[in-house]
C-alpha positions in Angstrom: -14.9 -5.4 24.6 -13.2 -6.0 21.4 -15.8 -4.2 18.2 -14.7 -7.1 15.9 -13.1 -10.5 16.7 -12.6 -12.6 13.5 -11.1 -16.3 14.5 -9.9 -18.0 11.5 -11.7 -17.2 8.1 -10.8 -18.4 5.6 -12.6 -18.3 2.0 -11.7 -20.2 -0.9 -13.9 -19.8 -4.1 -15.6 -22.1 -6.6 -12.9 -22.3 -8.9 -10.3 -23.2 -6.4 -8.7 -19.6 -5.5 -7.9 -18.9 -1.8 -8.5 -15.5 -1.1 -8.0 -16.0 2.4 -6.1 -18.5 4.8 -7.0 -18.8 8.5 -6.8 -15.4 9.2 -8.0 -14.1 12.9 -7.5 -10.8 14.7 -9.2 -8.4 17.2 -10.1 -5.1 16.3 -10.6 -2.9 19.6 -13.8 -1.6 20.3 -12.6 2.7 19.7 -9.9 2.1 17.6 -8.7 3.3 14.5 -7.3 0.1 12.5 -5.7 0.0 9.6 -6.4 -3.4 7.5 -3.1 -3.0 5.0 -2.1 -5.4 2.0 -0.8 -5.1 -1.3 -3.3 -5.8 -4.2 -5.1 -9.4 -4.0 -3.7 -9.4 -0.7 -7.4 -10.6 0.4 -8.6 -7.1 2.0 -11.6 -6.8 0.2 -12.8 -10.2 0.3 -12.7 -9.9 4.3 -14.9 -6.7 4.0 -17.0 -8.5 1.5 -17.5 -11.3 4.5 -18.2 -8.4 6.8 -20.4 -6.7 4.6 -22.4 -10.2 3.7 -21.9 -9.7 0.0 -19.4 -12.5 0.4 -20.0 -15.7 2.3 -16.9 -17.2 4.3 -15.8 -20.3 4.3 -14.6 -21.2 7.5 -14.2 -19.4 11.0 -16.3 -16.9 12.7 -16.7 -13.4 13.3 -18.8 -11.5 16.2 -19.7 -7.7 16.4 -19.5 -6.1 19.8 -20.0 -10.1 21.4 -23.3 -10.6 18.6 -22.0 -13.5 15.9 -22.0 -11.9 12.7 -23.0 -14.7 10.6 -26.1 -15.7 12.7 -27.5 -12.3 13.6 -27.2 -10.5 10.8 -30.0 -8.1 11.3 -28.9 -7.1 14.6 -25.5 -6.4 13.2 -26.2 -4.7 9.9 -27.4 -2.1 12.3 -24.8 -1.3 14.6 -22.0 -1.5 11.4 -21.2 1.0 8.2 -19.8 0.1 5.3 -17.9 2.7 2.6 -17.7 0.1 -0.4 -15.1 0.6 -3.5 -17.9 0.5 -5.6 -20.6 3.2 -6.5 -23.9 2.1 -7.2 -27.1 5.0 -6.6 -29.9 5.0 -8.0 -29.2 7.7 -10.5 -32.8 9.4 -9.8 -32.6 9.9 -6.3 -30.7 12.8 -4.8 -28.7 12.7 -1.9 -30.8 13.8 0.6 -33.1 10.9 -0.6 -30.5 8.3 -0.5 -29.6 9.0 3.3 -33.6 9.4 4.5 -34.3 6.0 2.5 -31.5 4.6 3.8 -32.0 6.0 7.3 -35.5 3.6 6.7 -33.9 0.2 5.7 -31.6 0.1 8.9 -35.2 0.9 11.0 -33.8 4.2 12.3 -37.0 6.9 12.3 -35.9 10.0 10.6 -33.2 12.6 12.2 -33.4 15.7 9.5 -30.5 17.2 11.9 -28.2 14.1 11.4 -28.6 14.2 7.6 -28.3 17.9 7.2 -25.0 17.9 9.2 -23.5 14.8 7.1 -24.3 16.7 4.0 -22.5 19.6 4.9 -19.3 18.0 6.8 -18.8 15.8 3.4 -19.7 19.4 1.7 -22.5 17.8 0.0 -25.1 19.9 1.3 -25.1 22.5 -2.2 -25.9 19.5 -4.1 -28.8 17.7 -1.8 -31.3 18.0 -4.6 -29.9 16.9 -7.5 -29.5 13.8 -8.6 -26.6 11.1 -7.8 -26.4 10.6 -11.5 -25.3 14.4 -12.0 -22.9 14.2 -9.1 -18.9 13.7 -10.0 -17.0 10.9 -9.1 -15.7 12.6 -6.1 -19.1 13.6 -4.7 -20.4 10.2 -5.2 -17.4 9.1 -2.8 -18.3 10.6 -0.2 -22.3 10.1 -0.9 -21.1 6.6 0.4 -19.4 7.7 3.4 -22.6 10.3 4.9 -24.8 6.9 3.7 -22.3 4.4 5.6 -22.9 7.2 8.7 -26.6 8.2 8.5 -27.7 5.1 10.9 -24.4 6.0 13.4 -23.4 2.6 13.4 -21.1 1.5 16.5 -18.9 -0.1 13.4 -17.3 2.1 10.1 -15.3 0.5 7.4 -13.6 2.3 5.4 -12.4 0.9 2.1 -10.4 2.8 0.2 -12.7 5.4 0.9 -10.6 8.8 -0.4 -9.9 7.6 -3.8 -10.5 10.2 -6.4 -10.8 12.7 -3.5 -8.7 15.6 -3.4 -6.4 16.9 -1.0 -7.7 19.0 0.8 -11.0 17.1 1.2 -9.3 13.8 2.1 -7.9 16.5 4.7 -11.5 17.0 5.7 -13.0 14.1 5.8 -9.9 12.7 8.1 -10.9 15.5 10.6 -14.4 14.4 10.7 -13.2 11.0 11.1 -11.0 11.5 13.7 -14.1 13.1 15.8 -16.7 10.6 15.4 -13.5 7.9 16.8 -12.9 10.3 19.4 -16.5 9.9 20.7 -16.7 6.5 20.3 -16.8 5.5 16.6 -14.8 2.1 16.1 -12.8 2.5 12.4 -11.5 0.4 10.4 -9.8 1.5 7.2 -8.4 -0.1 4.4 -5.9 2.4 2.1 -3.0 2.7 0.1 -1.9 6.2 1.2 -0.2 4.6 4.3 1.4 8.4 5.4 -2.5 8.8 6.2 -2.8 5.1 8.0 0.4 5.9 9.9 -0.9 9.2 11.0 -4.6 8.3 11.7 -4.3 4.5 13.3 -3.1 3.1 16.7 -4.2 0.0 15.5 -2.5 -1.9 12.5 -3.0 -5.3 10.4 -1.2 -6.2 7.5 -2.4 -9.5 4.9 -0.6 -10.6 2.2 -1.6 -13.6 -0.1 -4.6 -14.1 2.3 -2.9 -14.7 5.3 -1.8 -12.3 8.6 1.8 -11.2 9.0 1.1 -9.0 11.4 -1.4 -7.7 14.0 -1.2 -5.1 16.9 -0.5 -1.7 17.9 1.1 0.7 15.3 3.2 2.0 18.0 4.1 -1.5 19.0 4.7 -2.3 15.2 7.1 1.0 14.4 8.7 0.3 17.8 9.6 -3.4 17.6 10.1 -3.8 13.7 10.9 -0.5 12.1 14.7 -0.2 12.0 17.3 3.2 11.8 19.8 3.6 9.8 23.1 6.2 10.7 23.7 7.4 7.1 27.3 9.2 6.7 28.8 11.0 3.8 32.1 11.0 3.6 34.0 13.9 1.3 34.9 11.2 -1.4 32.0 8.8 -2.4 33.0 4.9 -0.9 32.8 1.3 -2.5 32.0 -1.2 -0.4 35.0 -3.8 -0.4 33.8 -7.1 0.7 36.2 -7.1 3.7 34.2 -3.5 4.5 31.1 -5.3 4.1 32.6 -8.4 6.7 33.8 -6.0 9.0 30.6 -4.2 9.0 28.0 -7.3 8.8 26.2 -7.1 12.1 25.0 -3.4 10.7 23.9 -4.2 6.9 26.1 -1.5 5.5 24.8 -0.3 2.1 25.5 3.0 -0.1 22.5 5.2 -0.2 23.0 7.3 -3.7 26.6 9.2 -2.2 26.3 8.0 1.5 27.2 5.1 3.7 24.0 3.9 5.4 24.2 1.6 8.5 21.2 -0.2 10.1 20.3 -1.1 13.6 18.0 -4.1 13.1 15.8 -3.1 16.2 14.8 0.6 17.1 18.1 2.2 18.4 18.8 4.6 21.6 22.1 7.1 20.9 24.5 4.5 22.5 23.5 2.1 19.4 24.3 4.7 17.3 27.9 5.3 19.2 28.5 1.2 18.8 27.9 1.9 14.9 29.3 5.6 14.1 32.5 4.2 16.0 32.5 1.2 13.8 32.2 3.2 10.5 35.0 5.5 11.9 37.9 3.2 12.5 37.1 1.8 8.8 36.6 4.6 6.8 37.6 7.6 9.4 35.4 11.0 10.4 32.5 11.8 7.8 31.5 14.8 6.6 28.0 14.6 7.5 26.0 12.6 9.5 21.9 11.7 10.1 19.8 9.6 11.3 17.1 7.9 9.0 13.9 5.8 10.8 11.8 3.9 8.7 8.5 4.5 8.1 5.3 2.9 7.6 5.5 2.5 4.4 9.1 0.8 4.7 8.0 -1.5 7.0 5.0 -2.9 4.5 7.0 -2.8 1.8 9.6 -4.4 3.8 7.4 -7.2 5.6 5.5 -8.0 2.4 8.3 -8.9 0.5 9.4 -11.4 2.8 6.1 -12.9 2.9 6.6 -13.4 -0.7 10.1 -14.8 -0.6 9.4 -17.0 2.4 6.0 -17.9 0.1 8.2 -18.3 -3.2 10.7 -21.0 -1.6 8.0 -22.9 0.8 5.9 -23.4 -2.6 
């Protein structure tokens, strides 16, 4: 069974704005998915629709088979939400945020549970005071024990470790990464994509409120992420353009005092024979030579920009 299965949302506002465009995808049930996009990309508004703060409008979305939009109570139960925002009442403490909130999702009080989320999110020296007293950081991860303290089937994560340090966002990853382990469908929106690449085996990327892409990361870095052989030669090159012709089917580029040469798919070591022999008969033997595979980051940066273009030149 699939945790999420959105089928072609779409939401365009009062004043004419399409935040998003048709969009549909399955989130696993026991995955970790990352929900990726550059700023206004629509990732938040999709949340929003998730979390009911925001009403779509078109398309559908169910929750372990239950339709989201028509059974919102049984839902809200079974799903946890980290919002960007940070709104306590500033006179309850923490301890009294996750009991009362433990209440409004019907769930009879588990002591146990809430002691344990204080102290994995290292809260628990700071149960009694109030939220108003607590620092920016603390607050952050008030959101994430109170997104947990029902153990919803469902936890999104949006943007959940900013303003958390290093070695807490360390932390909080590990504790993460053992609720998924038992079970615990995650989806995460974030902007430190080293930590989505590391953490997901799931991946979606939007841009201008519309899906570029949807699957497995390893799928993803396998089928679009390119290598590049980079050689440095003793004396820096130019690039003629009869170099450049000769070497067209490899993109051949200078990377600050070496000649880089991409594969357009990922490439096995004969690949990299085709091209190292191709860069030797023009240029002869380099110094140096290495092997450069793009990351997560260069694919999004990559794919996003020619969503933009191929946007740019449609409109």
């Amino acid at each position: 069974m699939n945790a999420l299965e959105i089928k072609n949302v779409g939401k365009v506002y009062g004043n004419g704005k399409v935040a998003l465009q048709d969009v549909s995808l399955l989130v696993p049930e026991g995955s970790f998915f990352a929900l990726l996009g550059p700023n206004g990309a629509g990732k938040s508004t999709l949340i929003n629709i998730l979390a009911d703060t925001v009403h779509a409008s078109s398309g559908s979305v169910s929750l372990l088979g239950h339709e989201l939009f028509l059974e919102r109570a049984w839902c809200k139960r079974r799903m946890g939400v980290v919002p960007q925002e940070i709104a306590f009442d500033p006179f309850f403490s923490p301890r009294e945020v996750l009991k009362f909130s433990r209440g409004m999702y019907g769930q009879k009080a588990d002591d146990a549970w809430v002691d344990e989320l204080l102290e994995r999110l290292e809260l628990s020296e700071h149960a009694h005071k109030i939220t108003r007293q607590l620092s920016g950081g603390m607050r952050r991860r008030l959101l994430v024990a109170q997104a947990l303290v029902h153990r919803p089937k469902l936890v999104i994560l949006d943007e959940p470790t900013a303003g958390v340090d290093v070695e807490l966002r360390k932390r909080l990853w590990d504790f993460m990464r053992e609720l998924n382990a038992a079970g615990t469908t995650i989806l995460l929106t974030t902007h430190y994509l080293e930590e989505a690449e590391e953490l997901c085996d799931q991946i979606a990327i939007i841009n201008q409120g519309k899906l570029i892409t949807s699957g497995s990361m390893k799928a993803l870095m396998g089928e679009v992420a390119s290598s590049s052989l980079c050689l440095q030669y003793a004396k820096p090159l130019q690039l003629s353009e009869e170099d450049k012709a000769s070497l067209a089917d490899f993109s051949p580029h200078i990377c600050g005092d070496k000649l880089c040469l991409t594969l357009n798919k990922r490439g096995i070591s004969s690949d990299f024979d085709v091209v190292y022999q191709a860069a030797k008969q023009r240029f002869g033997t380099p110094a140096d030579v290495s092997i450069r595979q793009e990351d997560l980051e260069d694919v999004f940066l990559r794919l996003t920009a020619t969503e933009q273009s191929n946007s740019e030149q449609g409109g």
